[in-house]
LOSE-655394 format. One line per field, with one value per residue (C-alpha): residue number from 1; x, y, z; residue in three letters. Coordinates in Angstrom, 1 decimal, decimal comma, padded with zeros to 4 digits. Each point is the difference from the previous one (the first is absolute). Layout:
nr: NUM:... $
east: X:... $
north: Y:... $
up: Z:... $
rest: ala:... $
***
This chain:
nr: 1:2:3:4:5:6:7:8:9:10:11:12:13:14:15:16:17:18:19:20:21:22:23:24:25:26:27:28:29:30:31:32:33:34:35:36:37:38:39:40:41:42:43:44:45:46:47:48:49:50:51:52:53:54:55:56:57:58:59:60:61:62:63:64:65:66:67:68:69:70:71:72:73:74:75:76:77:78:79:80:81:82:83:84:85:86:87:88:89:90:91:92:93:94:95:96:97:98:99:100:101:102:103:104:105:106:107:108:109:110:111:112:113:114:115:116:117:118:119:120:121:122:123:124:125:126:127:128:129:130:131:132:133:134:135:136:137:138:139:140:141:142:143:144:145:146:147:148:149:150:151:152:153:154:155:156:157:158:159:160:161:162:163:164:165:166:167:168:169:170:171:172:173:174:175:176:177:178:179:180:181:182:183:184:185:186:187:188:189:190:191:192:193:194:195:196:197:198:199:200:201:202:203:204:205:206:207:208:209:210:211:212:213:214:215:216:217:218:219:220:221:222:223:224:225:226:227:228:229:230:231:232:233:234:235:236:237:238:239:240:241:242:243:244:245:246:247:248:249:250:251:252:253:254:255:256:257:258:259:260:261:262:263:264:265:266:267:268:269:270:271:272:273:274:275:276:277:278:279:280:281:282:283:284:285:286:287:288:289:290:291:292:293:294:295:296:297:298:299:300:301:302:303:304:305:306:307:308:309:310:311:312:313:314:315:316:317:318:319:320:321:322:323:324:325:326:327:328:329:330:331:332:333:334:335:336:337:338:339:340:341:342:343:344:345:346:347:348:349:350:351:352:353:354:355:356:357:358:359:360:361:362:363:364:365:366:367:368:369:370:371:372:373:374:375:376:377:378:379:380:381:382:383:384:385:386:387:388:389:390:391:392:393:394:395:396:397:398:399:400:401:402:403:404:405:406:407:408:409:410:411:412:413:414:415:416:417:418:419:420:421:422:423:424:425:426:427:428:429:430:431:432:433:434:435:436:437:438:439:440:441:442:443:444:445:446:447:448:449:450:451:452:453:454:455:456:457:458:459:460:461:462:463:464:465:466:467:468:469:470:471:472:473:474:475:476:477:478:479:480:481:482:483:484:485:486:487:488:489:490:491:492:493:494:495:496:497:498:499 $
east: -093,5:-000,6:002,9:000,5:000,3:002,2:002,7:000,0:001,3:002,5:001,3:000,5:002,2:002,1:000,3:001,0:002,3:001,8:000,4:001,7:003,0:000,1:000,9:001,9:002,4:-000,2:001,5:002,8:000,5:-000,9:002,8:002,0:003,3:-000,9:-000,3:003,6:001,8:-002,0:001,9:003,8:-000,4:000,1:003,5:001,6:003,2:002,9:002,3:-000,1:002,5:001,3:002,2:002,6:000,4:001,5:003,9:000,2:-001,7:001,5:-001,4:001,6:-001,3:001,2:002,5:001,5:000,1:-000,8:-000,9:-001,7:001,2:-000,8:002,0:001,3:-000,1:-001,9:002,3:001,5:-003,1:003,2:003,2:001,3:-001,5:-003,0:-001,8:-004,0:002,3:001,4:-003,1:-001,9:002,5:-000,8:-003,4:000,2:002,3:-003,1:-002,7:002,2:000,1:-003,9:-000,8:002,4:-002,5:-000,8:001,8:003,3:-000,7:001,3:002,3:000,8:003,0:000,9:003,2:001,5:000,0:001,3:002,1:-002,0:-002,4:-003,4:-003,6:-001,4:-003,4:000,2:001,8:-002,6:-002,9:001,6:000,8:-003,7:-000,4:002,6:-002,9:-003,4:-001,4:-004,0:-001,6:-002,9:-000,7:000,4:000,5:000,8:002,3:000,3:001,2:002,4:002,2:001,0:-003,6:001,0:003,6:000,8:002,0:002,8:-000,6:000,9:001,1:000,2:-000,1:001,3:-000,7:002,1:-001,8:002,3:-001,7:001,4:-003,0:-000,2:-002,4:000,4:-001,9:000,3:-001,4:-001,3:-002,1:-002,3:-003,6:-002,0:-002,7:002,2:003,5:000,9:000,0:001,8:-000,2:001,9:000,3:001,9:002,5:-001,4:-003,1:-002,0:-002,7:000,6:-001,6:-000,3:002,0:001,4:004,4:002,6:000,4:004,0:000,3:-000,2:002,7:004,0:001,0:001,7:-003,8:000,2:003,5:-001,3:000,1:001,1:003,5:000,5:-002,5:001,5:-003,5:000,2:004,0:-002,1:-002,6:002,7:002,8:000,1:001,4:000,1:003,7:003,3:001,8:-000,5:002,9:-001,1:002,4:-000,5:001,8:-003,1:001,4:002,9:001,5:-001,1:-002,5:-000,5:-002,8:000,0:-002,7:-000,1:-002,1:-003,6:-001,3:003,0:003,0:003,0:002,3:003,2:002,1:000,9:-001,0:-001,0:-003,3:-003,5:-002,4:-003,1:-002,6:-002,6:002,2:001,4:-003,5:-001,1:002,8:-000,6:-004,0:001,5:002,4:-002,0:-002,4:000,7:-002,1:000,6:-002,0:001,3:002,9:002,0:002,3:001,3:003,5:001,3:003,6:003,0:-001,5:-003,8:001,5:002,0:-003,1:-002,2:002,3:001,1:003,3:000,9:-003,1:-000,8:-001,1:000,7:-001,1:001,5:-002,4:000,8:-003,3:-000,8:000,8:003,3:-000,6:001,3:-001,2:001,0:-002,6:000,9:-001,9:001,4:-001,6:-003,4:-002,3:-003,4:-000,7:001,3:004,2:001,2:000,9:001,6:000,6:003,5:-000,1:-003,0:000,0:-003,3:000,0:-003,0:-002,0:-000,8:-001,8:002,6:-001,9:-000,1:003,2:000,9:000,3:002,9:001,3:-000,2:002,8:003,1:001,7:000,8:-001,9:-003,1:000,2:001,4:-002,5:-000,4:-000,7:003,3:-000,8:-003,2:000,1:-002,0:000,3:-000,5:003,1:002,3:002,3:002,2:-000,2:003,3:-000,3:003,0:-000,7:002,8:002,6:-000,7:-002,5:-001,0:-003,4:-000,5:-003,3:000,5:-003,6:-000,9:-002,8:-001,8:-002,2:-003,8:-001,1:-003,9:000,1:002,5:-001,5:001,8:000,4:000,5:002,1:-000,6:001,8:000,7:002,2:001,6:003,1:002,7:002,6:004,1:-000,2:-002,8:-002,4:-003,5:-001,3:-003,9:000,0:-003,1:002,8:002,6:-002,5:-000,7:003,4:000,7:-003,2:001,3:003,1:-001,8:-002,4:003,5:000,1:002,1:-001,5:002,8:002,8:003,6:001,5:003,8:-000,1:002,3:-000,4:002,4:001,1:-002,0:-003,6:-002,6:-002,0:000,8:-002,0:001,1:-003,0:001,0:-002,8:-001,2:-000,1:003,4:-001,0:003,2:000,3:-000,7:002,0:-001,4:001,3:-001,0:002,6:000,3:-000,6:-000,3:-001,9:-003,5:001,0:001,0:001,7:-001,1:001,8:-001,2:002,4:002,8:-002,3:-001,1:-003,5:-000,9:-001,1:-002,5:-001,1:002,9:-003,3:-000,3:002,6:-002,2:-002,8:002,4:001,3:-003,4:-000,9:003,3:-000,9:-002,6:002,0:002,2:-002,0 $
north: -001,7:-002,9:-001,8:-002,6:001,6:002,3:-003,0:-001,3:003,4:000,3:-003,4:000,5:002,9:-002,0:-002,7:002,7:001,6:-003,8:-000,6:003,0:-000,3:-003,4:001,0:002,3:-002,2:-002,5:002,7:001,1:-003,8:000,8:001,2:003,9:-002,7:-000,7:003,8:000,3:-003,1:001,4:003,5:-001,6:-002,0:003,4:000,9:000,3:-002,2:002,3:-002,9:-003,4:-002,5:-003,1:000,7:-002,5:001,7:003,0:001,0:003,1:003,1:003,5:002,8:003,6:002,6:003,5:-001,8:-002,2:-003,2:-003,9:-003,4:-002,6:-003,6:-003,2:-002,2:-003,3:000,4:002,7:002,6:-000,1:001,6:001,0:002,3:-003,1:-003,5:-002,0:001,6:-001,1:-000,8:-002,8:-001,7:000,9:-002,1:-003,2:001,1:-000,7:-003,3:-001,4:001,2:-001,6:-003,6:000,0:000,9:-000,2:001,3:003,4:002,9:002,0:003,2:002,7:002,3:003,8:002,1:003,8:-000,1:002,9:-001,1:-003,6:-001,3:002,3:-000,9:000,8:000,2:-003,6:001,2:003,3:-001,1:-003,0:002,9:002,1:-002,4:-000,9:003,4:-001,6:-002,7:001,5:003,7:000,4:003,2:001,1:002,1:001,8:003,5:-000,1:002,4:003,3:003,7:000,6:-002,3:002,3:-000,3:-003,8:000,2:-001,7:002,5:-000,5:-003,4:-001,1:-003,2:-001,9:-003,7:-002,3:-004,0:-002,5:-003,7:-002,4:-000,8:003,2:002,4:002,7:002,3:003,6:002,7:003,5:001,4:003,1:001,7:-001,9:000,1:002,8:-002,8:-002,6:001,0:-003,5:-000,2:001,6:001,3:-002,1:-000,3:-002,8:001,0:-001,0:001,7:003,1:-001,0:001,1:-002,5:-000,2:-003,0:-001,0:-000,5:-000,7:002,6:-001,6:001,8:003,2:-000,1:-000,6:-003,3:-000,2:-000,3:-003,7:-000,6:-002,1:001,9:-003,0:000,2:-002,7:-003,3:-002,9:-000,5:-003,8:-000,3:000,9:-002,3:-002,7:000,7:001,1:003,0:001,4:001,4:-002,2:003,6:003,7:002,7:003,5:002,7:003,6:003,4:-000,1:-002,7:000,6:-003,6:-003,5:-001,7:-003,5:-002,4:-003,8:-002,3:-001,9:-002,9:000,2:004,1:001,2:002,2:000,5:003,4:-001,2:003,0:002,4:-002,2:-003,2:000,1:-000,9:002,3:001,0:-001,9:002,7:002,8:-003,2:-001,2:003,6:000,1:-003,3:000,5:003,2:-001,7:-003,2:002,7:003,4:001,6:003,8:002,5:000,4:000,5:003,6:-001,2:-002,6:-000,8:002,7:001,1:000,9:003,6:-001,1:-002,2:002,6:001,9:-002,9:-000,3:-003,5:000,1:000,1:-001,2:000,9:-003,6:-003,0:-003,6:-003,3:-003,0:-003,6:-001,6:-003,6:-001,8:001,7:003,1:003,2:003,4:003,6:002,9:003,4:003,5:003,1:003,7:001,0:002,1:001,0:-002,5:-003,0:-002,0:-000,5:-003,5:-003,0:-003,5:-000,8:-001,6:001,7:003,2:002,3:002,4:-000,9:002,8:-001,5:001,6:001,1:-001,4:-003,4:000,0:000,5:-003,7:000,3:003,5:000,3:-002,7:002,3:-001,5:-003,0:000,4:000,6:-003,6:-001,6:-002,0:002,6:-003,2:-001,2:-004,0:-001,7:-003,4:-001,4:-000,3:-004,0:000,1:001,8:-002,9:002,4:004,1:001,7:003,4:002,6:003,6:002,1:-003,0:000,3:-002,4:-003,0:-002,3:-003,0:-002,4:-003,6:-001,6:-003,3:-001,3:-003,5:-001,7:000,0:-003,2:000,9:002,6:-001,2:-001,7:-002,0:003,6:002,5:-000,2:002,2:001,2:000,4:002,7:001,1:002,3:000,0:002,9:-000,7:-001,5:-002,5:001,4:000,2:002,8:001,3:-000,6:002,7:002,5:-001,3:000,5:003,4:000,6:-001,8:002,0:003,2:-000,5:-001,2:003,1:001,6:002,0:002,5:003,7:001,5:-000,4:000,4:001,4:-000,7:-000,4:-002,4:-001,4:000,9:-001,5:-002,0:-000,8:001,1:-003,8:-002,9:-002,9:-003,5:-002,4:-003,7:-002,0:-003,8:-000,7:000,9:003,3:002,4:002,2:003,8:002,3:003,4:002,5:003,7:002,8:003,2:003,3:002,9:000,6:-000,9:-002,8:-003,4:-001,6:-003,5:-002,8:-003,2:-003,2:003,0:001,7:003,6:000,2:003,6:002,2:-000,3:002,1:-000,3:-000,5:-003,3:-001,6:001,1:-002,1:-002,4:-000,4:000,0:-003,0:-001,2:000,6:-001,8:-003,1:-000,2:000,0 $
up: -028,6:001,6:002,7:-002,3:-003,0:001,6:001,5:-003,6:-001,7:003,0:-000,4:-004,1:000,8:002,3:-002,1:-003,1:002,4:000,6:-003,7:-000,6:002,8:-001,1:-003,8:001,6:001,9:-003,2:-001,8:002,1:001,4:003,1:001,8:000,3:000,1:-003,6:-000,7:001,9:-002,1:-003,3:000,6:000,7:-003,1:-002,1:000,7:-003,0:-000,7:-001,2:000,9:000,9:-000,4:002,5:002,4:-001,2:-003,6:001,4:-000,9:001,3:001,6:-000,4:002,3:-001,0:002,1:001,7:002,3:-002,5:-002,0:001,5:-001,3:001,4:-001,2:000,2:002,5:000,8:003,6:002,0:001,2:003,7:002,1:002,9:000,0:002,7:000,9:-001,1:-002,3:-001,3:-003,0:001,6:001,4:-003,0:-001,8:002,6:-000,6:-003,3:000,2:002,3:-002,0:-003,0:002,1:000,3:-002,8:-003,3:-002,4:001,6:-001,9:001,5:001,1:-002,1:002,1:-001,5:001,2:-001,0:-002,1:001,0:004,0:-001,2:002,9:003,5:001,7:-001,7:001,5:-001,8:000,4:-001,2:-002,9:-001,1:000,4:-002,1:-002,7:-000,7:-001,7:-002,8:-000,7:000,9:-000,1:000,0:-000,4:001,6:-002,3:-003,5:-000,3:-004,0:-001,8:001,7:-001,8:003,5:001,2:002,8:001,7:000,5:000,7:-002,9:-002,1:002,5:001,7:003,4:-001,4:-003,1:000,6:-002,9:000,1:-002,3:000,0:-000,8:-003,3:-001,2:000,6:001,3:001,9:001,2:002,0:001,7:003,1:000,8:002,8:003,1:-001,3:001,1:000,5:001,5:002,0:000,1:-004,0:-002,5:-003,3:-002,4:-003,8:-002,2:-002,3:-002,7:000,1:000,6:002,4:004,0:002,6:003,9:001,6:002,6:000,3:002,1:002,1:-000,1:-003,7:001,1:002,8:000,5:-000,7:003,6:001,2:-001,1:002,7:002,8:003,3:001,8:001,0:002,5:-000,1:002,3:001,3:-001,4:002,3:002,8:000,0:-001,0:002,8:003,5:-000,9:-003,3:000,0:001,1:000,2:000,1:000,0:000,6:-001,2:-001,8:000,9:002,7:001,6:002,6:-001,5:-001,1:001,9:-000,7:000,9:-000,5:000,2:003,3:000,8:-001,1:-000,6:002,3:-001,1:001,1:-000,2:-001,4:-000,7:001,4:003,7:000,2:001,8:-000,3:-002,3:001,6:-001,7:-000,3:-001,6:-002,8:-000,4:-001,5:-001,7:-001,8:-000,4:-002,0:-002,1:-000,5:-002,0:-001,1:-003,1:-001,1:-000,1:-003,6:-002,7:000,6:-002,8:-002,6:-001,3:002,4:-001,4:003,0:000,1:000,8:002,7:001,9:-000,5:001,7:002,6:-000,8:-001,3:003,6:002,1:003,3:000,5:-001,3:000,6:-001,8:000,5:-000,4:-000,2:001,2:-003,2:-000,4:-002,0:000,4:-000,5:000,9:000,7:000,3:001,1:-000,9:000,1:001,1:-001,2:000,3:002,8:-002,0:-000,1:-003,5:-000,3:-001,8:-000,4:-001,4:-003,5:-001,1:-001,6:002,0:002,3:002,1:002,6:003,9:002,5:001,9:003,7:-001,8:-000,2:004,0:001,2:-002,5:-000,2:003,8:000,9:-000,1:003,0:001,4:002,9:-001,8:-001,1:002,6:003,1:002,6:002,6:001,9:001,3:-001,8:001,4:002,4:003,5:000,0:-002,4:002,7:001,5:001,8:000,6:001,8:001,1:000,4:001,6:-000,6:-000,1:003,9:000,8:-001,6:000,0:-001,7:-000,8:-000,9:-001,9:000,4:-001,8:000,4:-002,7:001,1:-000,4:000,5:-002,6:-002,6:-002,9:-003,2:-002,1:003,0:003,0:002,8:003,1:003,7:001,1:002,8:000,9:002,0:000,4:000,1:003,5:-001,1:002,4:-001,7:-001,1:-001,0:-003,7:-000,5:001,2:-002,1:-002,8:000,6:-000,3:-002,8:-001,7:000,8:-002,1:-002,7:-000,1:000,0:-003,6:-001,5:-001,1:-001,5:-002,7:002,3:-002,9:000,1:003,5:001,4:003,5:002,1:003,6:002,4:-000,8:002,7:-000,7:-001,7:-000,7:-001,6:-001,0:-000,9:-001,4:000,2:-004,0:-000,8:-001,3:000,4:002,9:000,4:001,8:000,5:001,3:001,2:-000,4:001,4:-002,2:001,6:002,8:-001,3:-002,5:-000,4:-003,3:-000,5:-000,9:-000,9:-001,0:-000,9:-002,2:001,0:-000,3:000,7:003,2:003,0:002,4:003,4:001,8:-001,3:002,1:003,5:-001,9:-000,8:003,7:002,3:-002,6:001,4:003,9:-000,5:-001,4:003,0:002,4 $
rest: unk:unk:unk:unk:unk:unk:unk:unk:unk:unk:unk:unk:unk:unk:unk:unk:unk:unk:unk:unk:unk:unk:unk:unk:unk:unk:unk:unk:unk:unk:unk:unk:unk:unk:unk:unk:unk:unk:unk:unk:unk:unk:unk:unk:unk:unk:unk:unk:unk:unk:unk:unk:unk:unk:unk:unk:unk:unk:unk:unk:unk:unk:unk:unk:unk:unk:unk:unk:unk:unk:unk:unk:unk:unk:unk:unk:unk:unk:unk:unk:unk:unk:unk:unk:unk:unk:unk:unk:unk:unk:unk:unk:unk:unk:unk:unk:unk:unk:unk:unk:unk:unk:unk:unk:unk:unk:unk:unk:unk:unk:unk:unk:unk:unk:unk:unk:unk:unk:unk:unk:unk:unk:unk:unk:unk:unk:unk:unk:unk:unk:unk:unk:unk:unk:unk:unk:unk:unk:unk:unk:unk:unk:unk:unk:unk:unk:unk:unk:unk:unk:unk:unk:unk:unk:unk:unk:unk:unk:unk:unk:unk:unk:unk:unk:unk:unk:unk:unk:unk:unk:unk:unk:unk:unk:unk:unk:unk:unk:unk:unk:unk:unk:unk:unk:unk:unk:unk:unk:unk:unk:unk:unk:unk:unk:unk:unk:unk:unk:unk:unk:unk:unk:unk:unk:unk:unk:unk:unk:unk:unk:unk:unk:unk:unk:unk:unk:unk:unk:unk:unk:unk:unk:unk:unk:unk:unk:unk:unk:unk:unk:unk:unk:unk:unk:unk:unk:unk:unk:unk:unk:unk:unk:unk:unk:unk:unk:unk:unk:unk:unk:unk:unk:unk:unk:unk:unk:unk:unk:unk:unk:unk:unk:unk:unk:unk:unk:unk:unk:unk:unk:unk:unk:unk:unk:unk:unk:unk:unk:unk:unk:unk:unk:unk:unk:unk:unk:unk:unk:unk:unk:unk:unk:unk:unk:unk:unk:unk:unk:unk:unk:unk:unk:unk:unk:unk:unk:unk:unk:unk:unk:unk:unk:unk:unk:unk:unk:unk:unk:unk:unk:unk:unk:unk:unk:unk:unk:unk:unk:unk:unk:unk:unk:unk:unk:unk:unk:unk:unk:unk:unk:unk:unk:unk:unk:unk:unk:unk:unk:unk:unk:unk:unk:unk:unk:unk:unk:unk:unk:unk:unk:unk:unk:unk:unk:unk:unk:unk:unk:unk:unk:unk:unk:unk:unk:unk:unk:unk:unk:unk:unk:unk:unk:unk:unk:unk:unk:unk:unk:unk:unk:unk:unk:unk:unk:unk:unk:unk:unk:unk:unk:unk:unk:unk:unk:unk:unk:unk:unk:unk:unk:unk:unk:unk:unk:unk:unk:unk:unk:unk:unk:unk:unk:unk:unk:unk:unk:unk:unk:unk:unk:unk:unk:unk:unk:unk:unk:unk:unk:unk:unk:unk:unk:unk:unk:unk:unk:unk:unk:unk:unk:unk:unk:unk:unk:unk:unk:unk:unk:unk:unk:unk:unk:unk:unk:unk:unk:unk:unk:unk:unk:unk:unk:unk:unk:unk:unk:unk:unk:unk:unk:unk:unk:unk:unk:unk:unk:unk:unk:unk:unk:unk:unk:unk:unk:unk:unk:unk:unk:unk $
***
């Protein structure tokens, strides 16, 4: 054959070979997508309906009976605080100012749970199997409904549309093809299909209570603090400790002492209660034997908040078991489950020591206007501060200062010593709870600090207790215990004062 003729029969054959994937993707348009799209449109319809013509949705299965209902408002998303119920609500409002003609959102709520806190999501997703069930696939009539669990269903599910109709279906077995489906057959007929449901309809109804107990997330953000008061109190506790709100993020300890809190310890303790969510629901309605059961008709610990905007709330946690308190918000009727280690910045603050600041003086040094110091109530020193505005550095916002020192005599003395001193008391801090202690006799130190900006003045004071520790004292408070060897640290700072 010659070359030419033989590039003319390959060329024929490519050009056949063209044609026929061209007819090809004519006939299938083109794309797999199409192929894809072409397959989802053949789900068969058993129901669909709007949402907005649903009455009612009533799920009986193995653990009992719920409906789903149509709502006004959606149901409070938090035991406590600002629920998504709330600010979905001033979402709506807004979305209602910009734009009048844009429908309301339909909200759904289980009957049965009508006043807790419910799981808004959860509920929503399971109310779209009152108004839409598409089956993947048709299985017909079969001669055994056992095969397909459907001679004993998990649950029957019974939808009422507000026009009067009505529309009903069982539930049987996961598909052997598909563990994510279901058989499921309506009612009314004989034919068994493979859909997809709620997987809501075949549990307890208590799987719809939100597991939010305490949301004051939105306080938080608003205020400096999210709580004007805590009171900590339980069988746990040896008695009340209260905690007010101080200036800014700051607490102070109120009862039983008046004293700072320490601001780390308060800080976890409000990060918890700003924010708590179960694990999950150990009970609902519990009657006065369930309670002693759960440990909370006398709780080991107890804490009554009064939230920035006035509100109060009491939480308690009782019993624990397996790993996990049993807990509860006053005024609503679950028994929630808590990781028992979640709980600690809370459960932990038995004593009032365990609240209280462990640190003795926290101002500064260029506060300190006067500093006397007593050793034994046998000799006395005394530092007089004077301080000068620097001109050079000062500006129209922020005044700065010279200082010097002078002791009782006015002779001058080296102000770097005088702050060493003054740095050692401050690095002065309690490790101990004294107990009942009471001080007794003369104290081995004493120190009296006077400031420039009227702030009051601290007295504190170093007791003997036994032979290896001191009680501390500061402004007629006891404060705790430190080590005796404190007061030698204490007094070469001194020496070097003097001198």
């Amino acid at each position: 054959m010659k070359p030419a003729t033989r590039n003319l029969l390959i060329l024929g054959v490519c050009i056949v070979a063209l044609g026929g994937v061209l007819a090809a993707l004519m006939l299938t348009g083109g794309t797999t997508e199409a192929s894809t799209t072409a397959s989802s449109s053949q789900d068969i319809a058993l129901l669909n309906r709007e949402e907005a013509e649903v009455a009612s949705i009533e799920v009986t299965n193995t653990n009992g009976v719920f409906t789903i209902v149509p709502s006004e408002e959606q149901p409070e998303d938090s035991a406590a605080g600002t629920s998504s119920a709330v600010l979905s609500s001033e979402s709506t409002e807004s979305a209602s100012a910009v734009s009048s003609e844009s429908e309301p959102e339909i909200h759904f709520t289980i009957q049965e749970l009508e006043g807790l806190p419910q799981d808004s999501y959860a509920v929503k997703t399971a109310a779209q199997g009152g108004w839409q069930l598409f089956a993947t696939k048709k299985i017909g009539t079969v001669s055994n409904l056992t095969d397909f669990g459907l001679s004993t269903p998990q649950a029957t599910v019974k939808v009422t549309f507000k026009n009067g109709d009505t529309y009903g279906y069982e539930i049987g077995n996961a598909s052997v093809e598909d563990s994510t489906a279901y058989y499921v057959r309506g009612q009314t007929g004989e034919d068994i299909y493979v859909a997809s449901v709620p997987m809501a309809y075949l549990q307890d109804k208590t799987g719809f209570l939100s597991r939010q107990v305490l949301d004051f997330s939105s306080l938080k953000a608003d205020a400096a603090a999210p709580f004007r008061k805590l009171v900590l109190s339980g069988t746990a506790v040896a008695e009340p400790i209260t905690l007010q709100q101080g200036e800014g993020t700051l607490y102070l300890m109120t009862e039983p002492k008046r004293m700072e809190a320490d601001s780390e310890t308060v800080t976890s303790l409000t990060d918890l209660l700003s924010y708590l969510t179960a694990g999950g629901v150990e009970a609902l309605h519990p009657d006065a034997d369930a309670l002693r059961e759960y440990g909370l008709e006398n709780p080991a610990n107890v804490v009554q908040m009064t939230t920035a905007d006035g509100t109060e709330y009491t939480l308690k946690a009782g019993a624990e078991k397996d790993g996990n308190r049993m807990v509860m918000l006053d005024g609503v009727d679950i028994v929630y489950r808590i990781m028992d280690d979640s709980l600690i910045p809370w459960t932990s603050l038995t004593e009032p020591f365990d609240v209280q600041s462990k640190v003795l003086l926290t101002r500064n040094v260029e506060a300190v206007q006067t500093l006397s110091i007593e050793l034994d109530s046998s000799e006395t020193y005394r530092w007089n501060v004077t301080r000068t505005k620097d001109e050079e550095k000062s500006t129209d916002d922020t005044t700065y200062y010279n200082y010097t020192v002078a002791d009782a005599s006015g002779t001058t003395k080296d102000y770097t010593a005088f702050t060493n001193l003054y740095q050692v008391l401050t690095s002065e801090t309690v490790l101990e709870d004294a107990g009942d202690t009471e001080p007794t006799g003369t104290p081995l130190f004493r120190a009296v600090v006077e400031y420039y900006d009227g702030a009051l003045t601290n007295t504190l004071e170093f007791y003997p207790d036994g032979e290896r520790n001191c009680v501390v004292v500061l402004d007629d408070v006891v404060r705790g215990s430190v080590p005796r060897g404190d007061i030698d640290t204490l007094q070469e700072a001194l020496e070097g004062a003097v001198q």
